[in-house]
Residue, then its C-alpha position, 0 to 999 in steps of 0.5 A: x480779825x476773823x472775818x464776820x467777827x464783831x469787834x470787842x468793846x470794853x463791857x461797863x461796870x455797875x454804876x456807869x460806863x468808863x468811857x475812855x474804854x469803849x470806841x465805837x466812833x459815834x458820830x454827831x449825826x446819825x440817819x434815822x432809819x436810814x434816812x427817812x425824809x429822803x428815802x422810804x424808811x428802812x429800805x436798802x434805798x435809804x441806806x444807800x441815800x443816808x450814805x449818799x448824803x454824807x452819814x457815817x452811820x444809820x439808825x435800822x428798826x428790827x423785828x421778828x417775823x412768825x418764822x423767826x427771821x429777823x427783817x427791818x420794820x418799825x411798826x408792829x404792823x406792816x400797812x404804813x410802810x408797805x402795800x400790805x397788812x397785817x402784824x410783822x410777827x404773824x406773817x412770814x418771812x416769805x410773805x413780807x418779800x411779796x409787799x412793796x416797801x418803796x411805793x408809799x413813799x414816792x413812786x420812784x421807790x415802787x417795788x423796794x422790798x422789806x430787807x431782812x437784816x443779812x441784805x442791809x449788813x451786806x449793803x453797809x458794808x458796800x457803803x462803810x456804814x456804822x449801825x445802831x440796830x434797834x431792836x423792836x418787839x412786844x414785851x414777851x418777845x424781848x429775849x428771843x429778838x435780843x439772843x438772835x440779833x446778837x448772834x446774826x450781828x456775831x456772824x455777819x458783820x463786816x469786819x471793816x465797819x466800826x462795831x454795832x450799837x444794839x438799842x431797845x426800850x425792852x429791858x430783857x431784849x438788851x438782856x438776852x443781847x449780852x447773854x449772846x454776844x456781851x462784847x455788842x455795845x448796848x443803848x438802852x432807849x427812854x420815851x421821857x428824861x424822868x430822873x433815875x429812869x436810867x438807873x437799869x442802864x447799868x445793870x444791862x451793861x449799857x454805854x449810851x441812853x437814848x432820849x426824846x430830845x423833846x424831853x431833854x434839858x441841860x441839867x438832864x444831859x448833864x447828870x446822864x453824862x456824869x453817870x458815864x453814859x453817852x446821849x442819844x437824842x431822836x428824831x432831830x430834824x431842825x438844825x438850831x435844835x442840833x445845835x443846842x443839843x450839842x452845846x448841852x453835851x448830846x453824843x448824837x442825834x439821829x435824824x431823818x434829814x440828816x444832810x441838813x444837820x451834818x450842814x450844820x457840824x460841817x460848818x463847826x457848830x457840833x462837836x465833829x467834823x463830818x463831810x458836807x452833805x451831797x444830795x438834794x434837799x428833803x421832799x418830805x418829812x416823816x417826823x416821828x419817834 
């Protein structure tokens, strides 16, 4: 395989996805932008702490910036998670590098910066990191946050790393992501489990829905799982509630302590085995969506 070349996955056929031909290795726990209760979320710190900890693969949020470059943020605005202000689409690339991105979380992460997507493919690479990439915009920005992840993704990721996961709550931004790169496997995300909410999945070409655990039920997994699908379930943070997700059938969940749940599946309670967690335990717990 070329170098920067993303590998194939099989694309799913209208009314569900044939599971046995697409192989992204997803394990059961996944580090919620990176991994947030440990770390300033979506920092290269907390790529490194996900992967210090024991995560096979991290959960990034990824916006555009006014110039277009593509920098790992959650929210629409920047004062949350930086000593700055302002909307993440109305600023500059060149601005967003002047804020720390590290201090509000604690002050031994002071002077992290906003990592634009190119810095945080380098470092999972460095960490053997898998990725789901969710890509974050307002509803008329879908298209040209969809087109150009899927081509940075194309050219830039490390060809030893399983295949990337492109999520989105936006329809036309997983649209414009398999115009550009159809072989990037695609999850598409739902605040609630109302019944035939996924029904679009299909015409995406999705392999996976994504899920406020809060919403999901047995029945729910259960139905989403018949379609074809893969279930994600965020944020999950309590290990009982891992557990019980799991049993129901749940892919992964995503996690901002994700060493208290991967404790969890080590000890045999989820559905693969993942190594032991090995950092400290969890100063703090950012539990959001």
């Amino acid at each position: 395989m070329a170098t920067g070349a993303v590998p194939l996955i099989a694309a799913p056929g209208v009314g569900g996805v044939d599971l046995g031909a697409v192989d992204l290795g997803l394990p059961s726990v996944i580090g919620h932008r990176g991994a947030a209760g440990l770390a300033p979320e979506n920092t290269l710190a907390a790529l490194r702490k996900a992967h210090a900890v024991g995560c096979r693969w991290v959960e990034i949020d990824l916006r555009l910036t006014a110039d277009g470059a593509l920098v790992l943020l959650h929210d629409e605005r920047i004062d949350r998670t930086t000593n700055g202000r302002g909307r993440v689409a109305r600023l500059p690339w060149a601005a967003l590098q002047r804020y720390d991105a590290g201090g509000w979380f604690d002050p031994a992460f002071a002077g992290e910066p906003v990592p634009s997507l190119a810095e945080a493919i380098a470092v999972l690479g460095e960490c053997g990191l898998g990725a789901n990439v969710e890509l974050k915009c307002a509803r008329d920005r879908g298209r040209a946050i969809g087109g150009r992840a899927a081509a940075e993704l194309t050219r830039l990721w490390p060809p030893q790393l399983p295949a990337p996961l492109l999520s989105s709550f936006v329809p036309d931004a997983l649209d414009a992501a398999r115009a550009a790169a159809p072989g990037i496997a695609r999850a598409l995300l739902l605040g609630r489990a109302t019944p035939g909410r996924w029904g679009c999945a299909a015409d995406l070409g999705c392999i996976a829905i994504g899920l406020d655990h809060r919403s999901l039920r047995r029945s729910v997994v259960a139905e989403i799982r018949e379609a074809g699908y893969c279930v994600l379930a965020y944020t999950v943070n309590d290990a009982a509630r891992a557990r019980e997700l799991f049993d129901w059938g749940v892919t992964s969940v995503f996690s901002d302590v994700p060493h208290l749940i991967i404790g969890t599946v080590a000890a045999g309670d989820g559905p693969d085995g993942v190594a032991p967690p090995a950092g400290r335990a969890a100063s703090r717990q950012d539990i959001v969506s």
